[in-house]
N, C-alpha and C positions, 0 to 999 in steps of 0.2 A: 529329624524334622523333614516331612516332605517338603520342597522349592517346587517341585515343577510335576506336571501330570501329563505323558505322553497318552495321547486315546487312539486305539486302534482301531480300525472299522471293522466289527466282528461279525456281520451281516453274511450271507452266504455269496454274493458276489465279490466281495472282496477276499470272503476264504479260501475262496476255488481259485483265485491268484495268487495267493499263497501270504494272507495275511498270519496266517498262523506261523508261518517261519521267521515272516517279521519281528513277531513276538518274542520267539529265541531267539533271534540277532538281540533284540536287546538287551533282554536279559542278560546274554553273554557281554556284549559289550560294557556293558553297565556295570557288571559285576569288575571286567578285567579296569576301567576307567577309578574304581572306589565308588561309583554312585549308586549304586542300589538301596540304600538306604534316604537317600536323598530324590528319588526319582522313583515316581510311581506309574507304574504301563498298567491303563485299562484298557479292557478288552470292551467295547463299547454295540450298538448293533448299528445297524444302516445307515449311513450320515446322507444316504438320497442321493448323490452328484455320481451314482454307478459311471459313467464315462471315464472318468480320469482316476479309476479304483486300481490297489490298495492307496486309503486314504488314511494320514496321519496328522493327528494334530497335537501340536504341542502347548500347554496352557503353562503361565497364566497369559503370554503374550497373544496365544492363538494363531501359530502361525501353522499355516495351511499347506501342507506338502501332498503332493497328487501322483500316481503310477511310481509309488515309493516301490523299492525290490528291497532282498534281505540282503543283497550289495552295498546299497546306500545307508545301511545303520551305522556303522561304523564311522561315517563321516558324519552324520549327525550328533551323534553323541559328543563326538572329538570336538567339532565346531559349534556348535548350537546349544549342547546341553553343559558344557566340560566351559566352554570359552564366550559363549554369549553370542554365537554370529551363528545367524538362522541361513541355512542352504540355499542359497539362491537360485541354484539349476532346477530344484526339485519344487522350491513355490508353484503354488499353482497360479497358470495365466489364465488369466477371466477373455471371455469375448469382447468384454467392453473396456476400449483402451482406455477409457474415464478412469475405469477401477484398476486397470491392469498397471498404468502408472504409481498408483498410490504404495505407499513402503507398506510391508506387511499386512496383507491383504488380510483378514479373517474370514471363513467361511460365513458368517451370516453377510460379509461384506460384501457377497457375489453377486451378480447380476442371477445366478440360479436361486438365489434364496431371497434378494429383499421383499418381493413380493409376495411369499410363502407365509403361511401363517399355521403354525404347529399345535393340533392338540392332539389327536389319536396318536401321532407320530413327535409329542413334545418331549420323549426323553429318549429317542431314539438317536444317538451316537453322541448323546449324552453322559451316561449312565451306562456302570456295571450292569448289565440285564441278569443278571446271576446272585449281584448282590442286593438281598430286599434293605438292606437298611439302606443304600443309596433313593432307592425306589421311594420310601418311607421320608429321607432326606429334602426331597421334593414333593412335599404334603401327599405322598401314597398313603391310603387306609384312611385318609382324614375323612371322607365322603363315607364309608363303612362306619366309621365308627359317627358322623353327626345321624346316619339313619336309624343307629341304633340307641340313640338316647337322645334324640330331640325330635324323631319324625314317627308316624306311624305310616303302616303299609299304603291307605289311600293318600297321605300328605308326599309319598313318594311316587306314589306313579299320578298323581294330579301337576307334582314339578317336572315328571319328563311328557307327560300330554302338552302341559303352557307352554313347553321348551318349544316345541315345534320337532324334535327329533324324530327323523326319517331314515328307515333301514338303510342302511350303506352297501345290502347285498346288492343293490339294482331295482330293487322293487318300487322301493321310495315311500312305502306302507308304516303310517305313524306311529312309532315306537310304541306311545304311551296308550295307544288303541289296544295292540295287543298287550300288552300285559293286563289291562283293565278286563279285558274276557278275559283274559286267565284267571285273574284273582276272581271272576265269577263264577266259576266251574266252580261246581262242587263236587268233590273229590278228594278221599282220605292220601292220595298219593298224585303228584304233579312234578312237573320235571323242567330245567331250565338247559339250552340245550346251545352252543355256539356249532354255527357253521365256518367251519376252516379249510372247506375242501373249495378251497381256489384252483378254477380247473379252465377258467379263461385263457388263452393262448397271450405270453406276451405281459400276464398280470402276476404284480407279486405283492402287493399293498400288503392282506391278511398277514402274510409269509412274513415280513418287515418288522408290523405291530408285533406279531407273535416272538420274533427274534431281540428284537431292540428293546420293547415294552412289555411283558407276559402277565406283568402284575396287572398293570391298567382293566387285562381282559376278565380275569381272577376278581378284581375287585365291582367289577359291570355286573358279573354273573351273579355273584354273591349279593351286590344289591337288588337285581332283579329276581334271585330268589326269596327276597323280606319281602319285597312287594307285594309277590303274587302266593306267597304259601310252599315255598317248594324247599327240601331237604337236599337237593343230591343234584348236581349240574355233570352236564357231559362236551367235552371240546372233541369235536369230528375234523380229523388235519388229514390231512394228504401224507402217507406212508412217505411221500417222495421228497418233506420234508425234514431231516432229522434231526438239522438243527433247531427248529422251530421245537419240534416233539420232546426234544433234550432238555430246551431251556423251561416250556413250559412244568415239565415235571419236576424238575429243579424248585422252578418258581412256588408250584404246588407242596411240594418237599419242606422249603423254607418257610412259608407262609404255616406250613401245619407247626412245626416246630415253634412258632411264635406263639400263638395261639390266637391267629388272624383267620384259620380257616380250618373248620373239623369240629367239634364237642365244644358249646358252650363260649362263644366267639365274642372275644373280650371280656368275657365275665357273665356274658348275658346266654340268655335261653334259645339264640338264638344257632342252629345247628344246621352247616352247611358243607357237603363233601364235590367235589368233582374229577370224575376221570378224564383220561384222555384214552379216544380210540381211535385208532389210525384208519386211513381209508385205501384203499387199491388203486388210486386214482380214476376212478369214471366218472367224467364230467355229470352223468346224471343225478348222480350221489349229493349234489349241489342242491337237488329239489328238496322240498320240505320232507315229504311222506319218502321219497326214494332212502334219504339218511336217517329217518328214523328205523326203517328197515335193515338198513345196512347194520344198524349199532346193535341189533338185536340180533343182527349174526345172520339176517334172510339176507336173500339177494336186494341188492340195490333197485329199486324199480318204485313207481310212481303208483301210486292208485289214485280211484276216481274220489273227486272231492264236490261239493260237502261229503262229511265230517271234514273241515280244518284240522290243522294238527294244534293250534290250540285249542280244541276240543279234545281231539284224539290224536296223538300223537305218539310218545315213545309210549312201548306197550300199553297203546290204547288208552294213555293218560293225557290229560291238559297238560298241554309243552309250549313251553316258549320257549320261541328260534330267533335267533340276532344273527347277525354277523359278526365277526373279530372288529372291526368298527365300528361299528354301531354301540360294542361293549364298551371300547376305550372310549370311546366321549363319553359314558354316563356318569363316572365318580366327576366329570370337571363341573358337568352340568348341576350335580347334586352339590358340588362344595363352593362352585364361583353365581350359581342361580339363573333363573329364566330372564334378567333381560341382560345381562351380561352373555347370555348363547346367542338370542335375538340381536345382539350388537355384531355380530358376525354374520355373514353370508344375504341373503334374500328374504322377501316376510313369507313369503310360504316353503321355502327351503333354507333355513337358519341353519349354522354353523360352518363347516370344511365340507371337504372332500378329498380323500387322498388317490390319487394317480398314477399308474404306471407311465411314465412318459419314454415308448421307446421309437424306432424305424429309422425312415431319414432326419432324423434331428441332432444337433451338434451333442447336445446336454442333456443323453438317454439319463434315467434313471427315475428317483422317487419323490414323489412332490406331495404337496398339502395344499389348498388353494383354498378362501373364502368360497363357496358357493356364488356364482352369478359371475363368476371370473372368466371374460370370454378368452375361446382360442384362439383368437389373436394372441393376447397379452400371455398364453402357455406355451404356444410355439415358437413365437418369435422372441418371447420377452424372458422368460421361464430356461425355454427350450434353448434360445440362440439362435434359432432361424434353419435355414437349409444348409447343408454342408456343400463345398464344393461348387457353388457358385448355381446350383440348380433351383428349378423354380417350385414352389409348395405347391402340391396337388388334393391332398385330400388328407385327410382325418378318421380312420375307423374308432366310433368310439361306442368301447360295451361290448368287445368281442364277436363272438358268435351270435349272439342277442340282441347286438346294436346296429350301427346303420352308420355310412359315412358322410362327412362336410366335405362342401369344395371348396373352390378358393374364393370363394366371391365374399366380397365385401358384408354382405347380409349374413354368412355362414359364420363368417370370421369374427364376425363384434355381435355373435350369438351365446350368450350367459350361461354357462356349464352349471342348469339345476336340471331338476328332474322335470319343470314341466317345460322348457326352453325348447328342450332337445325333443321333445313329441312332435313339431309343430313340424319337424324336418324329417318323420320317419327313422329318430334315433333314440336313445336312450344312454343316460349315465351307462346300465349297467354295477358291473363290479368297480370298474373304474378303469381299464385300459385303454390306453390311445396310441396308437400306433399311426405316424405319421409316415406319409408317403409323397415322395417326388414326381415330376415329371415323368421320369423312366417306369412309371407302373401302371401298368394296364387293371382296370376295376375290374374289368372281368376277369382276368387271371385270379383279383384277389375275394372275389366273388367266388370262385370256385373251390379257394382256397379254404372259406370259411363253409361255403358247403360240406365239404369232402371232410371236417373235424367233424359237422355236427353231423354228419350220415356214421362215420367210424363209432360216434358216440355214441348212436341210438340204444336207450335200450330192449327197440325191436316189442314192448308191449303191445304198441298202439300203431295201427295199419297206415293212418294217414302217415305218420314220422317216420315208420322206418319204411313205406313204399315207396312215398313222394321224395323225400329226398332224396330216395337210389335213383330215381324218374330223372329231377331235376339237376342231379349232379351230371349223370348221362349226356342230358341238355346241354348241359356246362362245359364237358369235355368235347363235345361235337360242335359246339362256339369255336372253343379257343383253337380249334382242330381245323377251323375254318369252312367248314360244313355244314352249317347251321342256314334257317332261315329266319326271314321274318314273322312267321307264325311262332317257330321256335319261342319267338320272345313272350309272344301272346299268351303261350303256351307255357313259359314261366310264369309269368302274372296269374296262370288260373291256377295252378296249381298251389303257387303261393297263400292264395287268398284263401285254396280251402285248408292248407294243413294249418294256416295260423287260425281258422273257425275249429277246426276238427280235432287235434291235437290231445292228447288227455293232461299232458303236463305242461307247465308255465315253457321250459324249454324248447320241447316241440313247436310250439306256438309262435314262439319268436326266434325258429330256428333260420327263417324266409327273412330277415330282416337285413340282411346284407346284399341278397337279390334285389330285394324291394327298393332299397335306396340307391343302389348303384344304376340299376333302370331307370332309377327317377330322375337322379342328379346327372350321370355320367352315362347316358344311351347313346352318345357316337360311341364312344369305347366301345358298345356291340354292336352297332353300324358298319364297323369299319373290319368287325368278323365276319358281320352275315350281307351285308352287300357289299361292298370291294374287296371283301376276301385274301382280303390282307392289311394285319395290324403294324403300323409303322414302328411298334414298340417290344410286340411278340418275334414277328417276323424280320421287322427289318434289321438293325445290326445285331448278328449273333452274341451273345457275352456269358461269360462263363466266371465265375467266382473260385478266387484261387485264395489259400494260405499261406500268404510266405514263409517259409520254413523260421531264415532268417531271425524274424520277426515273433512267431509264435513260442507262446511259452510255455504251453501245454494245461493253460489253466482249466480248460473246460467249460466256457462258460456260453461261447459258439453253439456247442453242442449240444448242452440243455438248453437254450434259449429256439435250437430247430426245427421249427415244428414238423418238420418230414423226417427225419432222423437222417438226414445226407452227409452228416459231419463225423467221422471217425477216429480216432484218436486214443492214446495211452496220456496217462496225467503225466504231465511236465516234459512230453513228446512234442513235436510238430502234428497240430490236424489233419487231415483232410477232407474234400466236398467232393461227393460225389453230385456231379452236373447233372447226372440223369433222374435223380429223386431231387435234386434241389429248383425250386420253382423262382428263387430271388424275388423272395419276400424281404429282405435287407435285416430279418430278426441279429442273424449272425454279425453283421457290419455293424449294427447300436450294440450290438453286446460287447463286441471285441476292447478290451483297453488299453490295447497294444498296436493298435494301426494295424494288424497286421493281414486282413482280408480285404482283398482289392477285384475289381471285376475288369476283363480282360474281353476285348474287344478280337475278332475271328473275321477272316475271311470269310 
């Protein structure tokens, strides 16, 4: 008879710290104690709180242990699982000494989750993500199978048009719009098509659902192909994911073995297959027509539209494209209904939105947030504020694509939907937020997003791949201190015409972190291009160091860098190279170990 359920956080930031050896601590310990039989270790995906990772939790009491090692199993098992006395060294301490007082804090009990509200991401460090009958356990398929014996094709996509459902790629383009063109094409062959190639710097949402949740996406597609008429879906992931790519085939795997997905699905005529094909990682690959290309083996690249790719899409077929979000909310929308979605979030942006919340903030990792949830209430409330007693400066939100907030009062109790954020020159995006301190200069980080989306170009189209080698140029001769006042002008035109000129949605809105930081934050290049000298570039030197000590070789710095300045062997000490590293602080919210510090120079 199970007593008690140890959950492991099996997400790929807690892996790369070595939750998988956790695993075998316990097992081992478990075994040599007699409880194996009485104690069950699930491997669970992303429990969201990345800062204080590897994360364990033990039910039914739910206690909450944080930067767990395969050191401390042995003591848990003896004390906590063996004797009934939960580790007190290892609970995890909340920010808010309110909560941090209280005995046995649980994870929903944290100042990072009360005001989180989970659907795309509700079974994520929940749930075996490997085992469908847990998935099933928590009303999974229930929404597949009410479509397929109580709804017809238009009574399901008329419930996700009422919903109000808005793509979660960035776009914010009404769910139930495009599938309603799809199911209008006429066409013996149509195609239903997940975008997974999260190529946003800093963003890991997709990568999350996909690891913690696989079925949720599985079961979106499959309804969205009853909808619209389509036989055969395809998930497009990022090669650079494998655990995402592992679980989903798994998921795919198990589901066909039910008889949930493949020939005759539940009994009914209804016949649905999905592959998964991996991508190279080029952020272009994200556009519509660029990944319908890719999947058919051409090169990754954009063409001119009209035809839409729900006209013409994967070989020249009517295709619907979602996002890994935008999938996982459709079975809750289809089983719990339209004003049950509507009871959440804003009236013209209904539901969540899930978050990457990294940079200077105390409580990096992954969030879910009603829709209209301002940054105030994400950073400071969500987040935990600034670390270090520094003061909040700005908010890149949406990547490469989006545009930064500052600290002002109007920025800060400004509602995180899709049309809030126009109004400032920003955008949701995919959903990344990277928050930045005092110690950062906008235009450094202006440059910074330049210089990805210039690497990225895929060089079709003259204004994207000229103007940003132009503007980057610009950029480097700012921060170089060389610049002038034209210079800026001289941003601003260029700007204006690559976001007119552009052939693809990314081009377009590649100027979009120029644009805002000009708008918002112009001393910042004031203080390059007439006094020629940045109190925060030039003035104290600082260099970012790895304490050996400290570092445990998880790697997590490393993938998190967007320069590649971090080097290192797994379960070695890192290192930064100062000269490729720009102290963008990705490395410092990633670390879970304290162990990256920046080190002031004559």
């Amino acid at each position: 008879m199970i007593r008690s359920h140890v959950l492991i956080c099996g997400g790929t930031g807690c892996t790369s710290s070595g939750s998988d050896k956790i695993q075998e601590a316990f097992e081992t310990e478990l075994a040599k104690a007699g409880l194996s039989d009485e104690i069950k270790i699930v491997r669970t995906g992303c429990f969201g709180l990345c800062a204080v990772g590897p994360v364990v939790i033990v039910h039914p009491d739910g206690t909450f242990y944080s930067r767990v090692q395969a050191a401390d199993v042995e003591e848990i098992v003896n004390e906590h699982l063996l004797k009934g006395r939960p580790v007190k060294r290892l609970e995890y301490k909340d920010v808010d000494e309110t909560v941090r007082d209280k005995v046995n804090v649980s994870l929903n009990d944290t100042t990072f989750y009360t005001t989180q509200k989970r659907v795309a991401l509700r079974n994520c460090g929940v749930i075996d993500p490997e085992n469908i009958d847990e998935y099933i356990a928590m009303d999974g398929y229930q929404a597949l199978g009410k479509v397929l014996t109580t709804m017809t094709p238009d009574d399901v996509i008329k419930t996700i048009l009422d919903s109000g459902l808005r793509g979660r790629g960035g776009g914010g383009f009404p769910t139930g719009r495009k599938w309603m063109f799809a199911k209008a094409s006429v066409s013996d062959k149509k195609y239903v098509c997940c975008n997974a190639d999260e190529g946003d710097p800093g963003a890991f949402m997709d990568r999350s659902v996909m690891e913690g949740n696989p079925h949720s996406v599985l079961e979106g597609m499959m309804i969205a192909g009853l909808a619209v008429g389509s036989d055969e879906g395809y998930i497009y992931v990022r090669a650079e994911y494998p655990l995402a790519v592992n679980r989903l085939k798994t998921a795919i795997a198990r589901a066909e073995e039910m008889g949930l997905l493949g020939t005759n699905i539940l009994g009914s005529d209804f016949n649905f297959r999905i592959h998964v094909n991996k991508g190279a990682g080029a952020f272009v690959c994200g556009e519509g027509s660029a990944l319908t290309a890719s999947i058919e083996g051409n090169r990754g690249m954009p063409r001119v539209k009209p035809p839409r790719t729900i006209e013409h899409g994967l070989w020249a077929e009517p295709t619907v494209l979602n996002n890994v979000e935008t999938f996982a909310n459709v079975p809750l929308i289809i089983k719990n209904g339209v004003e049950w979605y509507h009871s959440i979030g804003t009236e013209k942006s209904p539901g969540t939105k899930a978050f990457a919340l990294t940079g200077n903030v105390v409580n990096t990792g992954l969030i879910e947030v009603p829709m209209g949830t301002t940054i105030r209430e994400v950073v400071f409330d969500i987040g935990g504020g600034i670390p270090n007693g520094k003061k909040f400066k700005a908010v890149q939100i949406g990547g490469p694509s989006g545009g930064a907030t500052t600290a002002s009062d109007e920025h800060l109790d400004l509602p995180l939907d899709f049309d809030s954020l126009k109004s400032i020159g920003a955008m949701i995006g995919s959903g990344g937020l990277v928050v930045m301190d005092e110690d950062t200069c906008m235009v450094e980080t202006a440059r910074f997003f330049m210089r990805f989306t210039q690497n990225e170009s895929c060089g079709k189209c003259v204004p994207c791949r000229e103007g940003t080698k132009r503007m980057l140029e610009i950029l480097d001769r700012i921060i170089a201190n060389e610049g002038s006042l034209e210079d800026l002008d001289l941003l601003q035109e260029l700007s204006k015409t690559i976001s007119e000129t552009a052939l693809c949605g990314l081009g377009q809105s590649a100027c979009k972190p120029v644009q805002s930081t000009l708008r918002h934050f112009r001393q910042d290049y004031l203080r390059h291009v007439v006094d020629h000298h940045c109190p925060i570039c030039n003035g104290r030197k600082r260099r970012l160091v790895i304490k050996p000590e400290l570092c445990k070789g998880c790697g997590k710095c490393k993938r998190n860098c967007p320069m590649e300045a971090i080097s290192g062997e797994i379960r070695m000490p890192h290192t930064i190279d100062n000269e490729k590293c720009i102290h963008c602080g990705a490395c410092w919210g990633a670390c879970p170990f304290g162990a990256i510090d920046a080190i002031e120079e004559d």
